[in-house]
N, CA, C and O atoms as a Tinker XYZ file with bonds, in Angstrom:
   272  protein
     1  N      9.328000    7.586000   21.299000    73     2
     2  CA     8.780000    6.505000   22.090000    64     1     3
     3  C      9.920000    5.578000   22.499000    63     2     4     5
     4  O     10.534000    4.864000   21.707000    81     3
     5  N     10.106000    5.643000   23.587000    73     3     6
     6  CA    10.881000    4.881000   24.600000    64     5     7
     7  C     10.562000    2.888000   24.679000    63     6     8     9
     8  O     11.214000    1.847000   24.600000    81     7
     9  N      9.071000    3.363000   24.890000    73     7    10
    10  CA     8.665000    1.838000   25.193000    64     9    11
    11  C      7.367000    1.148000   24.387000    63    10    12    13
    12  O      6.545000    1.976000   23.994000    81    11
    13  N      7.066000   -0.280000   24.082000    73    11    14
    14  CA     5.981000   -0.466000   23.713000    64    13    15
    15  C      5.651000   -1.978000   24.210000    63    14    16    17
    16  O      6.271000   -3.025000   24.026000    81    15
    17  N      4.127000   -1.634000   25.090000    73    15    18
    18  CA     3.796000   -2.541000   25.763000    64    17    19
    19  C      2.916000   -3.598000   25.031000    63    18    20    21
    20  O      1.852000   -3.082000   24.688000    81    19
    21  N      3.013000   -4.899000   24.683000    73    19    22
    22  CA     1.842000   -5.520000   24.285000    64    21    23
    23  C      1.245000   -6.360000   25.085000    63    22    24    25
    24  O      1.998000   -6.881000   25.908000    81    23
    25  N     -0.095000   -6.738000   25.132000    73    23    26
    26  CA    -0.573000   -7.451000   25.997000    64    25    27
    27  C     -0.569000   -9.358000   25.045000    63    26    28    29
    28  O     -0.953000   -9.602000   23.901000    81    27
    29  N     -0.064000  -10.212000   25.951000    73    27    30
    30  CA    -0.355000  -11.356000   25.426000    64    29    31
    31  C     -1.304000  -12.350000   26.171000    63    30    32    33
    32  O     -1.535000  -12.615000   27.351000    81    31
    33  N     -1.820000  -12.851000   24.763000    73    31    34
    34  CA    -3.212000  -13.855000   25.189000    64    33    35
    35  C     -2.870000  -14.917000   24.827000    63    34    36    37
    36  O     -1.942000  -14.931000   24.018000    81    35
    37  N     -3.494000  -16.299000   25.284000    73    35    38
    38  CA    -3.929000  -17.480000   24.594000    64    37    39
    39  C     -4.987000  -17.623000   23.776000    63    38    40    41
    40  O     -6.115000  -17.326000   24.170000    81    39
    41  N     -4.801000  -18.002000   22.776000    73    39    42
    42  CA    -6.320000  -17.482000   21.723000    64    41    43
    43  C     -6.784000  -19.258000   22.128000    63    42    44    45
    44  O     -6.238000  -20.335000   22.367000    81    43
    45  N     -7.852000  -18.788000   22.029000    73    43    46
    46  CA    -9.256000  -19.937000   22.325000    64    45    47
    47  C     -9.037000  -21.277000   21.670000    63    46    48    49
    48  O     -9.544000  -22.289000   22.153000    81    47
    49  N     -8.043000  -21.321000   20.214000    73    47    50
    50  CA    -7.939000  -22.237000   19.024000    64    49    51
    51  C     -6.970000  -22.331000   19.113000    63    50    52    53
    52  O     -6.359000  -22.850000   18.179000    81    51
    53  N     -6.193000  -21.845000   20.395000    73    51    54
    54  CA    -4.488000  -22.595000   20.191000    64    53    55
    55  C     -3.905000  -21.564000   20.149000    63    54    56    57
    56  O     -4.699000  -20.638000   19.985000    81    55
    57  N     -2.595000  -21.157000   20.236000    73    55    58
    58  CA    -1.439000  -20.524000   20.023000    64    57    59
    59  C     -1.671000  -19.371000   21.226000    63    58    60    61
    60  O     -2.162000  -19.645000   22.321000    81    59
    61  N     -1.081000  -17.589000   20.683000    73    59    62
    62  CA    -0.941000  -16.865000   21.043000    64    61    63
    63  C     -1.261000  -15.343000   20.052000    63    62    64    65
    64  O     -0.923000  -14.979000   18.926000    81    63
    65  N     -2.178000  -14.678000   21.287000    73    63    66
    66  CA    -2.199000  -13.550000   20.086000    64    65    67
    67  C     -1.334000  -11.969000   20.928000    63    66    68    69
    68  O     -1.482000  -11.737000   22.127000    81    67
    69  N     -0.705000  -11.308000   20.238000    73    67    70
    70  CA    -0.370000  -10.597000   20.674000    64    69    71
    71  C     -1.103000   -8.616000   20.428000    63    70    72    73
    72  O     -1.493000   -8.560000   19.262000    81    71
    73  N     -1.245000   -7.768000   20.861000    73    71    74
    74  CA    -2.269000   -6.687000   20.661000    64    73    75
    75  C     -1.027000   -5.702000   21.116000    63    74    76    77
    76  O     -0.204000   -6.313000   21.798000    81    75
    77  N     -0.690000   -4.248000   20.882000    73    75    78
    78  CA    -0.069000   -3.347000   21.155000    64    77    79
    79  C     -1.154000   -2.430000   22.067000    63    78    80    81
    80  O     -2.364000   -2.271000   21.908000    81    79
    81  N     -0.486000   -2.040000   22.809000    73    79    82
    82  CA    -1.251000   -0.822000   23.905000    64    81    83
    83  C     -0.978000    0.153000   23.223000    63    82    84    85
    84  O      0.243000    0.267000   23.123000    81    83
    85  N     -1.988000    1.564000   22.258000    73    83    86
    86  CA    -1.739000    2.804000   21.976000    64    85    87
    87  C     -0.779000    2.535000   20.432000    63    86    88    89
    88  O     -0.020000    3.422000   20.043000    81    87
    89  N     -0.907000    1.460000   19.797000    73    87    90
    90  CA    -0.443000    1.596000   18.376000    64    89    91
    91  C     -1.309000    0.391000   17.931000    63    90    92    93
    92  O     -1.834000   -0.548000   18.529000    81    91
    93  N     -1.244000    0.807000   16.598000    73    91    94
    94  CA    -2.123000   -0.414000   15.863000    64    93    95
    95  C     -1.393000   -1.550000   15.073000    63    94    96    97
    96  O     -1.133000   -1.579000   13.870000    81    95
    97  N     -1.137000   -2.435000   15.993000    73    95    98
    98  CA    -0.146000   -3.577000   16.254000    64    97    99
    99  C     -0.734000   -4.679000   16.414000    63    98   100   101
   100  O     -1.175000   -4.542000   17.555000    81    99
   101  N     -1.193000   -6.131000   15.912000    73    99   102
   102  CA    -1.829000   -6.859000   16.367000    64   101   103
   103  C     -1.256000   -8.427000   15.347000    63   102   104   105
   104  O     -1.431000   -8.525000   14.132000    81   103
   105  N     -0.602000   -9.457000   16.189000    73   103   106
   106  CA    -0.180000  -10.731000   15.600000    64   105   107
   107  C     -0.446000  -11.300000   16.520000    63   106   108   109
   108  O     -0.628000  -11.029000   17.707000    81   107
   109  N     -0.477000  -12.460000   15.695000    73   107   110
   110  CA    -0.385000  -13.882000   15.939000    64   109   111
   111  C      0.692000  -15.159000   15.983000    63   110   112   113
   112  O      1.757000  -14.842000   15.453000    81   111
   113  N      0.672000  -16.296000   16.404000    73   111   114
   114  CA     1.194000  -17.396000   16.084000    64   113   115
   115  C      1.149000  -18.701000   17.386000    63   114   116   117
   116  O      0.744000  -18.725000   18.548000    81   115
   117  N      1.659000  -19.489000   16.656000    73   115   118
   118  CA     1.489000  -21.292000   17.337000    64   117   119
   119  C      2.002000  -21.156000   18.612000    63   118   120   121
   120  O      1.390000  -21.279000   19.673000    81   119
   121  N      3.517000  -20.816000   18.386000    73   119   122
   122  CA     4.328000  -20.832000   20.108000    64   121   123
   123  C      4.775000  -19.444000   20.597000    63   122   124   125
   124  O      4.165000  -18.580000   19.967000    81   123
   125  N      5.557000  -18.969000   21.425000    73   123   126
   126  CA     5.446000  -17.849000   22.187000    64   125   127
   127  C      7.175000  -17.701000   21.235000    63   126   128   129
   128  O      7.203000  -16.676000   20.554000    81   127
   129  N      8.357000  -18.476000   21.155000    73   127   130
   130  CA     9.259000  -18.100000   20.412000    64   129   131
   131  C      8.732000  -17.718000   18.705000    63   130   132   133
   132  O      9.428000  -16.903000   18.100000    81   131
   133  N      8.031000  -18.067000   18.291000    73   131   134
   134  CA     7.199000  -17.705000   16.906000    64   133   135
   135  C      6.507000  -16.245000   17.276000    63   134   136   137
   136  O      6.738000  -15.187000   16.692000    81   135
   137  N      5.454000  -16.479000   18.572000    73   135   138
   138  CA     5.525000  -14.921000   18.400000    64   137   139
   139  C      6.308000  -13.703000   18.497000    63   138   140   141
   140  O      6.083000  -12.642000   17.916000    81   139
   141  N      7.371000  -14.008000   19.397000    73   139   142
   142  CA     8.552000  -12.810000   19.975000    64   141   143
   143  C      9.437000  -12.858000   18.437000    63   142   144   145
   144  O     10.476000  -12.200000   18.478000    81   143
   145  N      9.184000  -13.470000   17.258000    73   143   146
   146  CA     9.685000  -12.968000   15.793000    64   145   147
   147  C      8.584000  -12.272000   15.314000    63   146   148   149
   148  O      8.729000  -11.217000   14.697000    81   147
   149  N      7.468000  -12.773000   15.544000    73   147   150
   150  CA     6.308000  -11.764000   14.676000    64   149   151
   151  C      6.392000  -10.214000   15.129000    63   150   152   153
   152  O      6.596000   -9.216000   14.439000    81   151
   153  N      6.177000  -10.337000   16.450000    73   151   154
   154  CA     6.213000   -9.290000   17.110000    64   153   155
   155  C      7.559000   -8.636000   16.437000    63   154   156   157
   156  O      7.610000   -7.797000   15.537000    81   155
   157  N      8.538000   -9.214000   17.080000    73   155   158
   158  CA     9.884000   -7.631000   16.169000    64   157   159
   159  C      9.616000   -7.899000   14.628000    63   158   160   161
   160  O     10.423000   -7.384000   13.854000    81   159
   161  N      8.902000   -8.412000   14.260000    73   159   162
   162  CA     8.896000   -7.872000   12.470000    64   161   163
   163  C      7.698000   -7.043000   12.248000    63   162   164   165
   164  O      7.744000   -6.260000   11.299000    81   163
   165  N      6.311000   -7.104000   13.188000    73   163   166
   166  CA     5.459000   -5.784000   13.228000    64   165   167
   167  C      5.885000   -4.376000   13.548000    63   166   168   169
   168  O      5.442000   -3.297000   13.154000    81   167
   169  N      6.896000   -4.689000   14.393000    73   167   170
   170  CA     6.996000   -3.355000   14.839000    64   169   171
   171  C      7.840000   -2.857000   14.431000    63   170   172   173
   172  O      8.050000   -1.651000   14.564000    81   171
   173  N      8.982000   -4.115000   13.461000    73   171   174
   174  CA     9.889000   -3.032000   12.585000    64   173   175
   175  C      9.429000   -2.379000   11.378000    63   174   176   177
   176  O      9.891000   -1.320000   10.952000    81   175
   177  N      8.389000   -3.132000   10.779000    73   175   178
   178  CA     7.261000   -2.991000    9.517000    64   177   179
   179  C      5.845000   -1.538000    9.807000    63   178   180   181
   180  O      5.086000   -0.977000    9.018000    81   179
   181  N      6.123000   -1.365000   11.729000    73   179   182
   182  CA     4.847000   -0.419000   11.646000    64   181   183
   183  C      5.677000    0.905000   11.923000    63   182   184   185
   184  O      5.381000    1.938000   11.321000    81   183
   185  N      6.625000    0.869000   12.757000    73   183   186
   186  CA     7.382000    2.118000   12.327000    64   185   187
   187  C      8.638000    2.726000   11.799000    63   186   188   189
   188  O      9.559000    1.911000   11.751000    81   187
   189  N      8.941000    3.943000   11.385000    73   187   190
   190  CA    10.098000    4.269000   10.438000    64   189   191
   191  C     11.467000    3.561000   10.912000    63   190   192   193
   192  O     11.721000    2.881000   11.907000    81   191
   193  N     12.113000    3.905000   10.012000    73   191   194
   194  CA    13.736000    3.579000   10.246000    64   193   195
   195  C     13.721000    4.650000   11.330000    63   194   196   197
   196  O     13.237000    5.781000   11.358000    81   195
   197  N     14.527000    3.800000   12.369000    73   195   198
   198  CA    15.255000    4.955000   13.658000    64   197   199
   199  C     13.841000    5.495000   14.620000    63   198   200   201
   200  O     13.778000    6.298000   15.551000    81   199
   201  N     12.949000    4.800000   14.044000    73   199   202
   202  CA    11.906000    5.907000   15.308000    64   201   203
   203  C     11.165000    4.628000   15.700000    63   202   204   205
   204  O     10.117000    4.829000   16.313000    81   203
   205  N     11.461000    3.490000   15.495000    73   203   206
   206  CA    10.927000    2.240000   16.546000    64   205   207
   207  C     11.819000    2.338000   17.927000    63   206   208   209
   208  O     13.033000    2.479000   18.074000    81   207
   209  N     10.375000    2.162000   19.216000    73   207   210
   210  CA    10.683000    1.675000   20.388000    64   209   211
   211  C     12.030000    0.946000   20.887000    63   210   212   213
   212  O     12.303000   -0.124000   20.343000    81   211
   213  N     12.566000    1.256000   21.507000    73   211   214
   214  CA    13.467000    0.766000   22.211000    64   213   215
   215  C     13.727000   -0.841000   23.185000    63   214   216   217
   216  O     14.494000   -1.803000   23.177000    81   215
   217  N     12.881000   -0.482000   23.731000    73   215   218
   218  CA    12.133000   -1.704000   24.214000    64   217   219
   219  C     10.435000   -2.029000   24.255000    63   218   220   221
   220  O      9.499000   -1.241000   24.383000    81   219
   221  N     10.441000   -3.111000   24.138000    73   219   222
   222  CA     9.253000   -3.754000   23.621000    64   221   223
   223  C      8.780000   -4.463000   25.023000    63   222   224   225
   224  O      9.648000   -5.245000   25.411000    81   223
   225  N      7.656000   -4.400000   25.873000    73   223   226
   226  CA     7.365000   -5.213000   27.245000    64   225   227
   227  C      6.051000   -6.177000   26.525000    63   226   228   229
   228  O      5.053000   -5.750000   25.943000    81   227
   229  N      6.392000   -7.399000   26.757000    73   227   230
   230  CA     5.289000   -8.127000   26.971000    64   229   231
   231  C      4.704000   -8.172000   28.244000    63   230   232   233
   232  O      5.362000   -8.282000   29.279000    81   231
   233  N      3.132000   -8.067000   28.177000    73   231   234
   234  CA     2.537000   -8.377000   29.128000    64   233   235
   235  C      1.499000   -9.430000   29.207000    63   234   236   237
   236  O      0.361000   -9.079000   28.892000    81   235
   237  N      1.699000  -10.743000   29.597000    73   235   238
   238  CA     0.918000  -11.870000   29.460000    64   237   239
   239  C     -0.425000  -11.877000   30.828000    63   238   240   241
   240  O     -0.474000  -11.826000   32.057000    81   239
   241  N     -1.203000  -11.959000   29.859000    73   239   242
   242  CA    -2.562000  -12.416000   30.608000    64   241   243
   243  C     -2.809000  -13.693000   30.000000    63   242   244   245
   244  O     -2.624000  -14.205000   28.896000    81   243
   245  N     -3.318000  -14.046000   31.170000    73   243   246
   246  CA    -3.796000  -15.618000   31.694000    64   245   247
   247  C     -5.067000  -15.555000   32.433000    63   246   248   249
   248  O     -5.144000  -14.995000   33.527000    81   247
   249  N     -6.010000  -16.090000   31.884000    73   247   250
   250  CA    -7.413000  -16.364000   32.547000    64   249   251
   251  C     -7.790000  -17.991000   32.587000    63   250   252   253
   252  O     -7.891000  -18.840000   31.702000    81   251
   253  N     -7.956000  -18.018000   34.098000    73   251   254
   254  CA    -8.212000  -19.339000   34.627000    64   253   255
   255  C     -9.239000  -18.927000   35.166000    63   254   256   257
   256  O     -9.554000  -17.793000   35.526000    81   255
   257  N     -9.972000  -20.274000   35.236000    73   255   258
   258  CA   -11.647000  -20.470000   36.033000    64   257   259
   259  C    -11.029000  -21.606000   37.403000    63   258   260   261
   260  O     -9.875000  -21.939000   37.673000    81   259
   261  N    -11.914000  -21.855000   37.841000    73   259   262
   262  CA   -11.876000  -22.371000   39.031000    64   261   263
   263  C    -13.051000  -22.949000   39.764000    63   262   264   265
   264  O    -13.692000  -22.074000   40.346000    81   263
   265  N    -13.444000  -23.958000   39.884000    73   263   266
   266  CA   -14.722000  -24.003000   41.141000    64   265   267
   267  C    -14.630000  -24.012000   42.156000    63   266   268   269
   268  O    -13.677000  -24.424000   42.817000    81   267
   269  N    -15.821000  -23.457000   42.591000    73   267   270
   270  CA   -15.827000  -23.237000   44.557000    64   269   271
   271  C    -17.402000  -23.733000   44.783000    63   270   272
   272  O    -17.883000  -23.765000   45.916000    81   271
């Protein structure tokens, strides 16, 4: 595995949660530099020596409302 995409959210209660696409990967935390440490310590903790991803893509979603 070349790459690993996670999708990032704003959780409802504050901070940021982060979810892996196709691995079972899933943190949290307060600010977005707090999460980009969680994140490389899940994914050095979920796979072996030498067979973690290369690069890691965040992908941030953002949901806004709006009236019309």
């Amino acid at each position: 595995m070349n790459e690993l995409i996670f999708v990032v959210e704003e959780a409802p209660e504050g901070g940021f949660t982060a979810r892996a696409l196709g691995e079972s990967i899933f943190t949290e935390a307060d600010t977005l530099n707090d999460l980009h440490a969680k994140i490389r310590d899940a994914v050095r903790c979920h796979f072996e020596e030498g067979q973690h991803p290369k690069v890691v893509r965040l992908h941030h979603v953002r949901e806004e409302v709006i009236a019309v």
